[in-house]
PDB file of N, CA, C and O in Angstrom:
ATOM      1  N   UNK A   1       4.228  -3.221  -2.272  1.00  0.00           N
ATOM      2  CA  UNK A   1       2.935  -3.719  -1.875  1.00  0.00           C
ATOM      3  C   UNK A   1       2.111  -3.972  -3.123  1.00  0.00           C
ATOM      4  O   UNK A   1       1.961  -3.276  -4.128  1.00  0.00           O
ATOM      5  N   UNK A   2       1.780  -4.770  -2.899  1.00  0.00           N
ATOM      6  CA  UNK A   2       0.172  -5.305  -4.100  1.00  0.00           C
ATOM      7  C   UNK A   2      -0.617  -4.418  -4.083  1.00  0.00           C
ATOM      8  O   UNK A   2      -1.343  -4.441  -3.089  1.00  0.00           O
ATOM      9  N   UNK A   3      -0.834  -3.432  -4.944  1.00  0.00           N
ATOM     10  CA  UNK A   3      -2.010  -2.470  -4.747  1.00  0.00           C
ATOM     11  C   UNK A   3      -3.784  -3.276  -4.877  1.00  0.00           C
ATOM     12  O   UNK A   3      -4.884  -2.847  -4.528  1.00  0.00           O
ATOM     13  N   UNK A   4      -3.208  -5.043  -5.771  1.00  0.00           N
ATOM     14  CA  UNK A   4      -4.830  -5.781  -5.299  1.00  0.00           C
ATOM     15  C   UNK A   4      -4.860  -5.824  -3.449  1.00  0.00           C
ATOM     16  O   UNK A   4      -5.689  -5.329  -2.686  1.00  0.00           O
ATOM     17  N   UNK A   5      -3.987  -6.378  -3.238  1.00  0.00           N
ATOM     18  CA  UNK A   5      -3.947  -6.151  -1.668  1.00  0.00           C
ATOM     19  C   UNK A   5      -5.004  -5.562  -0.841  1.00  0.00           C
ATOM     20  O   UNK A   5      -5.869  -6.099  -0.148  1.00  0.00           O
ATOM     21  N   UNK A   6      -4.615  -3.789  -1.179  1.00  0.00           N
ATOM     22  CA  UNK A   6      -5.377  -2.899  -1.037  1.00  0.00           C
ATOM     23  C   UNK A   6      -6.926  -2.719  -1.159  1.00  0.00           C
ATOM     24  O   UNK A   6      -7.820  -2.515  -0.338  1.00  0.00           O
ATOM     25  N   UNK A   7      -6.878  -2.894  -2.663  1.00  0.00           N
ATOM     26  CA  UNK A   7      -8.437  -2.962  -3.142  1.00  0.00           C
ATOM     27  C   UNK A   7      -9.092  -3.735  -2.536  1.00  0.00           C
ATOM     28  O   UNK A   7     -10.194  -3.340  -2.158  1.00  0.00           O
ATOM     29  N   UNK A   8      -8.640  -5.223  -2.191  1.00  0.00           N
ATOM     30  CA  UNK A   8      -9.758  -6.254  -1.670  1.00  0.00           C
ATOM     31  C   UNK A   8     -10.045  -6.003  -0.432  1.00  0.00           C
ATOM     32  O   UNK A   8     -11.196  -6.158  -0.023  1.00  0.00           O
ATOM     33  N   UNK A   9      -9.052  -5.575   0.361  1.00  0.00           N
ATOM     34  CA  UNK A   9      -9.353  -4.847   1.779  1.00  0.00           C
ATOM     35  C   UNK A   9     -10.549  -3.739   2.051  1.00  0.00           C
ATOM     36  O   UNK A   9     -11.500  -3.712   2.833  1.00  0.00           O
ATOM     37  N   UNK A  10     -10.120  -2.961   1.174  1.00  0.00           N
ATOM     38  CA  UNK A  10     -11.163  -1.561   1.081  1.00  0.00           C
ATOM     39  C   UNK A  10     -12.210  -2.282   0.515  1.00  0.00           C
ATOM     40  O   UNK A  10     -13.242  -1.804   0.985  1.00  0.00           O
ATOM     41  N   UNK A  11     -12.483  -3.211  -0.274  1.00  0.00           N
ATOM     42  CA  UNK A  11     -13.681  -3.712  -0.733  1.00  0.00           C
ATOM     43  C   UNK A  11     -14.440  -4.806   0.618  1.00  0.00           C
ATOM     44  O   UNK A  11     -15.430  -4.486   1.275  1.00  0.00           O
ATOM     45  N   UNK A  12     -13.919  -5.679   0.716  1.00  0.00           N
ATOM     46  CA  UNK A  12     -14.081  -6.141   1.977  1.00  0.00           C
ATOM     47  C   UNK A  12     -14.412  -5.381   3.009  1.00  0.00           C
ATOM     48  O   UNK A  12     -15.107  -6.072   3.752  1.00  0.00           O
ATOM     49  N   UNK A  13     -14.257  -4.191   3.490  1.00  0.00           N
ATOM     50  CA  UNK A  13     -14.126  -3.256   4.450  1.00  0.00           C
ATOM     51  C   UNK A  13     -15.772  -2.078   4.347  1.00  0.00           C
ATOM     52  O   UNK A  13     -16.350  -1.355   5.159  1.00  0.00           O
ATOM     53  N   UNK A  14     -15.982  -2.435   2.936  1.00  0.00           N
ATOM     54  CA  UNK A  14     -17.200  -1.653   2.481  1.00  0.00           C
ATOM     55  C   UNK A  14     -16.518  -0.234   2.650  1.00  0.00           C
ATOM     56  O   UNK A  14     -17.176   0.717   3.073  1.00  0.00           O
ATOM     57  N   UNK A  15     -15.548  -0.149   2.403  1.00  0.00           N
ATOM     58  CA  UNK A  15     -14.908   1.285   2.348  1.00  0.00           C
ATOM     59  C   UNK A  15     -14.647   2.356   0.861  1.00  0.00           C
ATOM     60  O   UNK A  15     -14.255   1.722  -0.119  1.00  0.00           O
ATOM     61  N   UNK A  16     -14.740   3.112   0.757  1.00  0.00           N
ATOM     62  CA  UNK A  16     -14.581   3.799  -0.780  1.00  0.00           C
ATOM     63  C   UNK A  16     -12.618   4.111  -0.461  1.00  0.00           C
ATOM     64  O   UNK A  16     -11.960   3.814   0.536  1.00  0.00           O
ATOM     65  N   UNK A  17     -12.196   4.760  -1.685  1.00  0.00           N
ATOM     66  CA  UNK A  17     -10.692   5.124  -1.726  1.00  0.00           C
ATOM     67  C   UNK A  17     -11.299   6.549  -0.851  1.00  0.00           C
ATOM     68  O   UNK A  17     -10.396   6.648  -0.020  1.00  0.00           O
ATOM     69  N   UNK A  18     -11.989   7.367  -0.627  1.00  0.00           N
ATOM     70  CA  UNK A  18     -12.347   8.803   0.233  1.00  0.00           C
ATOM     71  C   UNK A  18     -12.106   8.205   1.339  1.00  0.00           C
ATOM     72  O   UNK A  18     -11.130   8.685   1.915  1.00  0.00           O
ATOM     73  N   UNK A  19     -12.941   6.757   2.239  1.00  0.00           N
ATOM     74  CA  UNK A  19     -12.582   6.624   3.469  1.00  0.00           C
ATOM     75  C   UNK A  19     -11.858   5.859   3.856  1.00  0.00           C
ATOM     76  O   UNK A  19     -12.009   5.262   4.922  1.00  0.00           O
ATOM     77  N   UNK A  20     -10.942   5.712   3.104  1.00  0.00           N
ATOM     78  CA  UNK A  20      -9.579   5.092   3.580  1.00  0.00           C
ATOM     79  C   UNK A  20      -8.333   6.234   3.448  1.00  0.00           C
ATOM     80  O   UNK A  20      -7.331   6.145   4.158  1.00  0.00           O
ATOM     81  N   UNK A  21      -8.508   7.286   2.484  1.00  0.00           N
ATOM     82  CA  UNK A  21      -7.795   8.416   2.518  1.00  0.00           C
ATOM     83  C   UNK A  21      -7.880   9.163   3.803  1.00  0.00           C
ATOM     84  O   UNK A  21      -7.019   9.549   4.593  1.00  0.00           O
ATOM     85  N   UNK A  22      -9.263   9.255   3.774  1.00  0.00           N
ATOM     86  CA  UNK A  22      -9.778   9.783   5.203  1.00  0.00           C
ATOM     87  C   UNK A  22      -9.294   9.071   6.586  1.00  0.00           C
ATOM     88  O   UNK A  22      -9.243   9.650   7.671  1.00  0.00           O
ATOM     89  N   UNK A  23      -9.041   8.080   6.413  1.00  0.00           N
ATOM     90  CA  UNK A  23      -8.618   7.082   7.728  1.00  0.00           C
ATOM     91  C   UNK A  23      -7.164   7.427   8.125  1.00  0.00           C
ATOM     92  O   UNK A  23      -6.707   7.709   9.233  1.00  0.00           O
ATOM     93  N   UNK A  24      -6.609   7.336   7.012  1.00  0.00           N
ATOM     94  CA  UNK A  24      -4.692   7.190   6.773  1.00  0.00           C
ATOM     95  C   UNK A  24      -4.800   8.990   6.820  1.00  0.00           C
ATOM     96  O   UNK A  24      -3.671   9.447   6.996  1.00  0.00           O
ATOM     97  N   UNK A  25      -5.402   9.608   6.756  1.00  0.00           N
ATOM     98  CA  UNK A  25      -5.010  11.035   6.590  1.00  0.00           C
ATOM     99  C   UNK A  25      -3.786  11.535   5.660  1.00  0.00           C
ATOM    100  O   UNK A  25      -2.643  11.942   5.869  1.00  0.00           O
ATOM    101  N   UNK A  26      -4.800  11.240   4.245  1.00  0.00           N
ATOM    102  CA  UNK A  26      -3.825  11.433   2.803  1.00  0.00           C
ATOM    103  C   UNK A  26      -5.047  11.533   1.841  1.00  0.00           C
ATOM    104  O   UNK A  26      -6.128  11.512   2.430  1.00  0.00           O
ATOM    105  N   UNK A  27      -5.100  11.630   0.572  1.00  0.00           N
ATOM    106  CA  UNK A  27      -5.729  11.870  -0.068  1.00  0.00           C
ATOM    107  C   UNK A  27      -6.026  10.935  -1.141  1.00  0.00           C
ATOM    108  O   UNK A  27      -5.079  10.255  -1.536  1.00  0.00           O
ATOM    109  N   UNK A  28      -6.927  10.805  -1.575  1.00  0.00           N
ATOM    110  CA  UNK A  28      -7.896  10.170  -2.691  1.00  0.00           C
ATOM    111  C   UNK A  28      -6.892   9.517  -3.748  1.00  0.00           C
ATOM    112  O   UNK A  28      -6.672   8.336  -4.015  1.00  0.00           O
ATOM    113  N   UNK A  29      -6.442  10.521  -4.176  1.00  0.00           N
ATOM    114  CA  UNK A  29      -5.157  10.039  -5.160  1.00  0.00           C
ATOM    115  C   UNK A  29      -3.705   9.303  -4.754  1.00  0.00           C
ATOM    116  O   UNK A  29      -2.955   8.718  -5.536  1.00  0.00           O
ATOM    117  N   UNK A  30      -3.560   9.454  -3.617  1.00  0.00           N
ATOM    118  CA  UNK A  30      -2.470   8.664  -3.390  1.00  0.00           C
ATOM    119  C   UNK A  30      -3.115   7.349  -2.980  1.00  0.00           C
ATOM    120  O   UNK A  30      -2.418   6.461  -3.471  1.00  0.00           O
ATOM    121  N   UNK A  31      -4.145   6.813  -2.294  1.00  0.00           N
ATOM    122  CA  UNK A  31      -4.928   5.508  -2.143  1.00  0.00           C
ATOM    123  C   UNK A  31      -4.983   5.411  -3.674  1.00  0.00           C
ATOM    124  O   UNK A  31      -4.352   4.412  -4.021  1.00  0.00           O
ATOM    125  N   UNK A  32      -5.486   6.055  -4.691  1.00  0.00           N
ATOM    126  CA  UNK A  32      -5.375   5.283  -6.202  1.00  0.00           C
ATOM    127  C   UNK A  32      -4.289   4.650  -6.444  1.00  0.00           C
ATOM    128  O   UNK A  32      -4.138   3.452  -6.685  1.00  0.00           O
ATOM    129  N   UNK A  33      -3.012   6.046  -6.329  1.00  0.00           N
ATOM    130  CA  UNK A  33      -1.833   4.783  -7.196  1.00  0.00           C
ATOM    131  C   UNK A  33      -1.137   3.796  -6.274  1.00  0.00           C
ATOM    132  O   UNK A  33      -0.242   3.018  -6.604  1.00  0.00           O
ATOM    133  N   UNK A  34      -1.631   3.927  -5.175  1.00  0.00           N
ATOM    134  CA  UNK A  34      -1.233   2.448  -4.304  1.00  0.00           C
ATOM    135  C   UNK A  34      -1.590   1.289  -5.263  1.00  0.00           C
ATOM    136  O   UNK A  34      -0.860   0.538  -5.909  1.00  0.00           O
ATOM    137  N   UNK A  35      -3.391   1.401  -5.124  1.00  0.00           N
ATOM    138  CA  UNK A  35      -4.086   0.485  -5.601  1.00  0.00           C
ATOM    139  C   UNK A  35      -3.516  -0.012  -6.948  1.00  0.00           C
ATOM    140  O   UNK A  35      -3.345  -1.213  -7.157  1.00  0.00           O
ATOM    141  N   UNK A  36      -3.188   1.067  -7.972  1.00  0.00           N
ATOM    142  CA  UNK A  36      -2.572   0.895  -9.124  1.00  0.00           C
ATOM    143  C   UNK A  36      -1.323   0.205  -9.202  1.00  0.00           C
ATOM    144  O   UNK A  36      -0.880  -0.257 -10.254  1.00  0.00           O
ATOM    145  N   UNK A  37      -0.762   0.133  -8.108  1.00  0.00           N
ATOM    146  CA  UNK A  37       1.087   0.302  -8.247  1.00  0.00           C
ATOM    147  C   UNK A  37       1.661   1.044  -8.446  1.00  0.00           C
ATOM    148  O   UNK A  37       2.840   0.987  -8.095  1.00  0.00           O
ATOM    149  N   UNK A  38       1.184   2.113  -9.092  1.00  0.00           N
ATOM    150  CA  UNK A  38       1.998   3.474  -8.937  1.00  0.00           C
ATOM    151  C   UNK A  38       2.976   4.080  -8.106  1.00  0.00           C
ATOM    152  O   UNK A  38       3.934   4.753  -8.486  1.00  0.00           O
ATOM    153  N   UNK A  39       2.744   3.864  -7.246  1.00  0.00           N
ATOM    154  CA  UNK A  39       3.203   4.566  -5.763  1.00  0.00           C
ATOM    155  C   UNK A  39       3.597   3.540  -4.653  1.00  0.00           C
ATOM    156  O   UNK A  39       2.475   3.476  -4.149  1.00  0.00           O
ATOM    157  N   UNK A  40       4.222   2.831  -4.020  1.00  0.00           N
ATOM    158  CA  UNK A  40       4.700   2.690  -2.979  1.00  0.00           C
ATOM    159  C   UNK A  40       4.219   3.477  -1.552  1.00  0.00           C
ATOM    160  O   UNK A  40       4.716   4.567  -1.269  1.00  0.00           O
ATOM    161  N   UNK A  41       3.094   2.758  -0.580  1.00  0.00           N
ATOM    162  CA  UNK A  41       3.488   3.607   0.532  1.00  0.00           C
ATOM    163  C   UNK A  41       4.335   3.198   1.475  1.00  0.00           C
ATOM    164  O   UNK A  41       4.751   2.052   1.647  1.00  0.00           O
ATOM    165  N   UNK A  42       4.690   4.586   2.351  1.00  0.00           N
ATOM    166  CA  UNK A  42       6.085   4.523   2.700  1.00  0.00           C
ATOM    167  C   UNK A  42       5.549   4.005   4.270  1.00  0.00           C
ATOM    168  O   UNK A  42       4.362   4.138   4.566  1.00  0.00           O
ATOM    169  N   UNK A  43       6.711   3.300   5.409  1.00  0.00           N
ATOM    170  CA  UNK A  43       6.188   2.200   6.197  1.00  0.00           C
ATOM    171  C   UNK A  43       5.312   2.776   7.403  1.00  0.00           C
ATOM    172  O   UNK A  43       4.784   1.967   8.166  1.00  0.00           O
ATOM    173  N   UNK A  44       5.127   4.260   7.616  1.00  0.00           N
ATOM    174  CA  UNK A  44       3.909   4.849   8.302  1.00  0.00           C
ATOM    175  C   UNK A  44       3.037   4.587   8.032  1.00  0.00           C
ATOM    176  O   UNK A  44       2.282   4.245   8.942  1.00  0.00           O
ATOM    177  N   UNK A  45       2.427   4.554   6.381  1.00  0.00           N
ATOM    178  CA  UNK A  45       0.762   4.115   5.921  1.00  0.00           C
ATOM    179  C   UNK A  45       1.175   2.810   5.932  1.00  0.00           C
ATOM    180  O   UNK A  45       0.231   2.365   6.585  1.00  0.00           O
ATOM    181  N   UNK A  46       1.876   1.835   5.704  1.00  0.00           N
ATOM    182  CA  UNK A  46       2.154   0.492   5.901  1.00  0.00           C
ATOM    183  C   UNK A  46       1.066  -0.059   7.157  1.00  0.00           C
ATOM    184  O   UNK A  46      -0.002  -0.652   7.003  1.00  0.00           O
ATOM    185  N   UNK A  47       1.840   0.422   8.636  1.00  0.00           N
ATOM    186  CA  UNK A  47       1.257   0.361   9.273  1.00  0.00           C
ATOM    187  C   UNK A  47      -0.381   0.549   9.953  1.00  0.00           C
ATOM    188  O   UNK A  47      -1.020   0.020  10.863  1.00  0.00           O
ATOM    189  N   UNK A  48      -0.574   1.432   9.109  1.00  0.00           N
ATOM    190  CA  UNK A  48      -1.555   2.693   9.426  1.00  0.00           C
ATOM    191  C   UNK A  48      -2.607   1.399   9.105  1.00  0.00           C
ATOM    192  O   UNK A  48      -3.493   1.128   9.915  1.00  0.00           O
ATOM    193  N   UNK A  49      -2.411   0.551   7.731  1.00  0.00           N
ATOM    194  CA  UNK A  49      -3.480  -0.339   6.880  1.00  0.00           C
ATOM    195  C   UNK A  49      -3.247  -1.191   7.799  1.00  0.00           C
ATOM    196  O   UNK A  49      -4.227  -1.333   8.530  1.00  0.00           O
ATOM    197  N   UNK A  50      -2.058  -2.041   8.174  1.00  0.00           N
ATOM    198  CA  UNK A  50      -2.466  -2.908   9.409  1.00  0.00           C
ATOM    199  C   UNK A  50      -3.577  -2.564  10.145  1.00  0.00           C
ATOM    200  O   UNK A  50      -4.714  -3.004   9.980  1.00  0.00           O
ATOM    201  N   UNK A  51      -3.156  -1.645  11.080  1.00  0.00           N
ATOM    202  CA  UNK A  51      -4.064  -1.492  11.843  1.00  0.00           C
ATOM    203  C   UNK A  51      -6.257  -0.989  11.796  1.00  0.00           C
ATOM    204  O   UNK A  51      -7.217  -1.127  12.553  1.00  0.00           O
ATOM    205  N   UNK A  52      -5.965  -0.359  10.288  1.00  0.00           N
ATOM    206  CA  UNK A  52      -7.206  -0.087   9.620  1.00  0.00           C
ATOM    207  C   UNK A  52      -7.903  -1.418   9.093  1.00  0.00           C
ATOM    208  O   UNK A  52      -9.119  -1.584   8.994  1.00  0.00           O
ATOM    209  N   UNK A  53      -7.007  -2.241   8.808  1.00  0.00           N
ATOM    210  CA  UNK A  53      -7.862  -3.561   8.321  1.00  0.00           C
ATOM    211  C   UNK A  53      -7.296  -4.650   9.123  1.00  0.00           C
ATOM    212  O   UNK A  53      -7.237  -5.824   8.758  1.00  0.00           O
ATOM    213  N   UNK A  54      -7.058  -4.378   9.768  1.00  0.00           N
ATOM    214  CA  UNK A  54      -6.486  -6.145  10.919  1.00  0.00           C
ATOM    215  C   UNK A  54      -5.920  -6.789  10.038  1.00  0.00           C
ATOM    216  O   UNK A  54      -6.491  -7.871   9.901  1.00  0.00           O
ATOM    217  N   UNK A  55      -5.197  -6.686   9.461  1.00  0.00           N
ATOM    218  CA  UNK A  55      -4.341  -7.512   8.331  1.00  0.00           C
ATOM    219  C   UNK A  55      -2.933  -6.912   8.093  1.00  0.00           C
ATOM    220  O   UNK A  55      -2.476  -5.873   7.617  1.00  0.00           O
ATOM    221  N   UNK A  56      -2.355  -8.305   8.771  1.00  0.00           N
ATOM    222  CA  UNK A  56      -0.796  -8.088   8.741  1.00  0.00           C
ATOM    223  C   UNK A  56      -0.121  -8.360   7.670  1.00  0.00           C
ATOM    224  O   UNK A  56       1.017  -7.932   7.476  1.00  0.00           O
ATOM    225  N   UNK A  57      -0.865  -9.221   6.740  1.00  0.00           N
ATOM    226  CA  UNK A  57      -0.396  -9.239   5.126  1.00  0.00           C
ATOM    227  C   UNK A  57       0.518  -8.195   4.954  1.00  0.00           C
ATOM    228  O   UNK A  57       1.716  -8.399   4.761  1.00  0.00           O
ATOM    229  N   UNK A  58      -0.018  -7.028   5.019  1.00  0.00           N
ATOM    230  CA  UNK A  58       0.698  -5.800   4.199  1.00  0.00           C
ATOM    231  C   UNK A  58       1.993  -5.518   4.497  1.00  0.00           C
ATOM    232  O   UNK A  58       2.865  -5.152   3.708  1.00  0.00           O
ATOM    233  N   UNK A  59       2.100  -5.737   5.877  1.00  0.00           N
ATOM    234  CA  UNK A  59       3.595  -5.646   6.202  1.00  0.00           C
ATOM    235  C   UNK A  59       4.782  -6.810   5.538  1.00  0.00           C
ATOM    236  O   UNK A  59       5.995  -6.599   5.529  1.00  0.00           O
ATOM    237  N   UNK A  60       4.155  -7.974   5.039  1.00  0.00           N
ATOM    238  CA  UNK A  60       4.982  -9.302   4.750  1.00  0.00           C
ATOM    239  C   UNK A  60       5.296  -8.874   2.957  1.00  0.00           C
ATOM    240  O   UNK A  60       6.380  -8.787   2.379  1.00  0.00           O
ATOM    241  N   UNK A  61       3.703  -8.639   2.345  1.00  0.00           N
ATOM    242  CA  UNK A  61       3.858  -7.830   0.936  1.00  0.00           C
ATOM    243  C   UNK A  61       4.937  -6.745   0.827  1.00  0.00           C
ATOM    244  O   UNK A  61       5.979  -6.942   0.201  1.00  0.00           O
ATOM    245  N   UNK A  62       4.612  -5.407   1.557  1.00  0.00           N
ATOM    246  CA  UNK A  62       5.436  -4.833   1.548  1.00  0.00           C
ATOM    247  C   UNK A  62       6.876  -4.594   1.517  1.00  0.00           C
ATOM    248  O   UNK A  62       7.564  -3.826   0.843  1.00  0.00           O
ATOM    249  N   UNK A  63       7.167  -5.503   2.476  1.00  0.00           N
ATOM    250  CA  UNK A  63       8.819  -5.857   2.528  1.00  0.00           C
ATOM    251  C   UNK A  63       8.689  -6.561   1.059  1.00  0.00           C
ATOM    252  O   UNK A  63       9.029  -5.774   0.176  1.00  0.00           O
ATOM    253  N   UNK A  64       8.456  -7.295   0.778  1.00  0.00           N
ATOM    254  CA  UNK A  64       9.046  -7.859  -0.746  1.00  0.00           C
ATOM    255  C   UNK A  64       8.903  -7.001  -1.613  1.00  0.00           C
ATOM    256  O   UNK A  64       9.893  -6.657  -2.258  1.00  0.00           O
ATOM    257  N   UNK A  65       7.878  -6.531  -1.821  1.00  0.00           N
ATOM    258  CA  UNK A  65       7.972  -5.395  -3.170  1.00  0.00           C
ATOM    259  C   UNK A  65       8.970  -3.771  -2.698  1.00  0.00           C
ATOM    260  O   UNK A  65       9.125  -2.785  -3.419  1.00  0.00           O
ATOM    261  N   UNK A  66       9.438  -3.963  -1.442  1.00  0.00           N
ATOM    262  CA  UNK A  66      10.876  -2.873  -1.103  1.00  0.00           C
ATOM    263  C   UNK A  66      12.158  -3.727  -1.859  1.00  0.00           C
ATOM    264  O   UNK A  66      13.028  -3.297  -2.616  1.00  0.00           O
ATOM    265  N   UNK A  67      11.911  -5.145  -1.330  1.00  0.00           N
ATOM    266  CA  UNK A  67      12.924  -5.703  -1.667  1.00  0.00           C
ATOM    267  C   UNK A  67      13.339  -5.902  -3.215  1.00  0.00           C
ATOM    268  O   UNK A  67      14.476  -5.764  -3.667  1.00  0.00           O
ATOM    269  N   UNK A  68      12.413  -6.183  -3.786  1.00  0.00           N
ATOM    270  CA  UNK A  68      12.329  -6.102  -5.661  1.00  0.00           C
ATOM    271  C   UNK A  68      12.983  -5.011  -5.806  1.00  0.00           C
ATOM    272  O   UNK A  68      14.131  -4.843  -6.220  1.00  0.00           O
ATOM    273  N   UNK A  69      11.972  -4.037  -5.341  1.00  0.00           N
ATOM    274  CA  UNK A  69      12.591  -2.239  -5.603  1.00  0.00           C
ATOM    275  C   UNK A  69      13.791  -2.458  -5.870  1.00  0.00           C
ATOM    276  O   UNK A  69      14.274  -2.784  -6.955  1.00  0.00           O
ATOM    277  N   UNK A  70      14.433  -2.237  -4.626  1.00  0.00           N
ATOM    278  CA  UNK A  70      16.222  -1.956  -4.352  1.00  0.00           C
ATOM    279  C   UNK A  70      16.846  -2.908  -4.753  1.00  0.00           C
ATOM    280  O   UNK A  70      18.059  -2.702  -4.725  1.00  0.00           O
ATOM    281  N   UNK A  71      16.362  -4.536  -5.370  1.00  0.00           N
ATOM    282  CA  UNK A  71      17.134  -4.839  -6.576  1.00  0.00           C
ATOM    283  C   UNK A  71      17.346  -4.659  -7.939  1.00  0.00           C
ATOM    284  O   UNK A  71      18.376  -4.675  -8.612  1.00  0.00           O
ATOM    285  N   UNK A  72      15.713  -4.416  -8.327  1.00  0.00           N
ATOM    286  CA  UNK A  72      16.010  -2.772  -9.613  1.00  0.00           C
ATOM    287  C   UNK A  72      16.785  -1.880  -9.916  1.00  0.00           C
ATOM    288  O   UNK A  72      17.313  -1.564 -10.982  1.00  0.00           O
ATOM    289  N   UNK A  73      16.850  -1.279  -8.391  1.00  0.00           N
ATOM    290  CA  UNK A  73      17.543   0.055  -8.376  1.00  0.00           C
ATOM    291  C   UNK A  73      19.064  -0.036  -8.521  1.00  0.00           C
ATOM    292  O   UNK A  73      19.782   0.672  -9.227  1.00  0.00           O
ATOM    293  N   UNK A  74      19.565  -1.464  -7.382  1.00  0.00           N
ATOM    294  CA  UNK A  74      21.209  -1.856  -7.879  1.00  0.00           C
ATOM    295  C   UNK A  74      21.275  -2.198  -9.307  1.00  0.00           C
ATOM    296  O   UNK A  74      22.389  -2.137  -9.828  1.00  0.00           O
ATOM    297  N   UNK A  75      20.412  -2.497  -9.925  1.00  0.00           N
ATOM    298  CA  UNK A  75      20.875  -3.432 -11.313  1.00  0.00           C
ATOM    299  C   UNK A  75      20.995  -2.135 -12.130  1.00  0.00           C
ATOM    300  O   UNK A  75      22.048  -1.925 -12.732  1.00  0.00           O
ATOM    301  N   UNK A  76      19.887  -1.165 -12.197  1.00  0.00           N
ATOM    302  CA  UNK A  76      20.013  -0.235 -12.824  1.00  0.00           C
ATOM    303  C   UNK A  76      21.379   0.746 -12.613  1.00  0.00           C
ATOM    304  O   UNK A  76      21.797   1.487 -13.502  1.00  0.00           O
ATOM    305  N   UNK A  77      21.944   0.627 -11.386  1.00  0.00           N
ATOM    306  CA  UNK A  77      22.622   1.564 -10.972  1.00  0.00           C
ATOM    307  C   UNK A  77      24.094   1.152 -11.446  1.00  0.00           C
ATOM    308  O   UNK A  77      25.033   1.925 -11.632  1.00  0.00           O
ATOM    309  N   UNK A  78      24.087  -0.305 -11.608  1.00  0.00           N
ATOM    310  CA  UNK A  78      25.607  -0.691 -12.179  1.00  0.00           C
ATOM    311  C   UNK A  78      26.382  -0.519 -13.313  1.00  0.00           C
ATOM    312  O   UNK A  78      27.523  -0.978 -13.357  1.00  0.00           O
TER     313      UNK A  78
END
C-alpha cells in the first residue's frame, strides 16, 4: 500500500494518526509506518480503511504492493 494513500485520506477525513488508530483499533505507531512505508498492513486493516474512508483504492494499491513484495522476496530467495 502507498502509505501517501493513507495520509491523504486521514487528511481529507480531518482525522489525526490517534483517530484512525483509534478507529482500526491499533496504535499510533503502526498508522505511522503505514504512512511511511514501513510496515505493510495486513488485509484485516486493509479492509477496516475501506470501510473507514469509503475508498476502495486501498484494496487495488494493496494487492500491488503484496505483489512487488513476493517478487522481492522470490528474487532474493534464489
Amino acid at each position: 500500500m502507498n502509505g501517501k494513500l493513507l495520509t491523504d485520506a486521514r487528511i481529507a477525513a480531518n482525522m489525526s494518526m490517534e483517530d484512525v488508530a483509534k478507529a482500526l483499533g491499533c496504535n499510533k505507531s503502526s498508522v505511522s509506518k503505514w504512512e511511511r512505508n514501513k510496515l505493510l498492513p495486513d488485509e484485516g486493516r486493509i479492509l477496516q480503511m475501506v470501510m473507514l474512508f469509503n475508498d476502495h483504492k486501498f484494496l487495488v494499491r494493496n494487492e500491488e504492493a503484496r505483489e512487488g513484495y513476493r517478487r522481492v522476496v522470490r528474487w532474493v530467495k534464489e
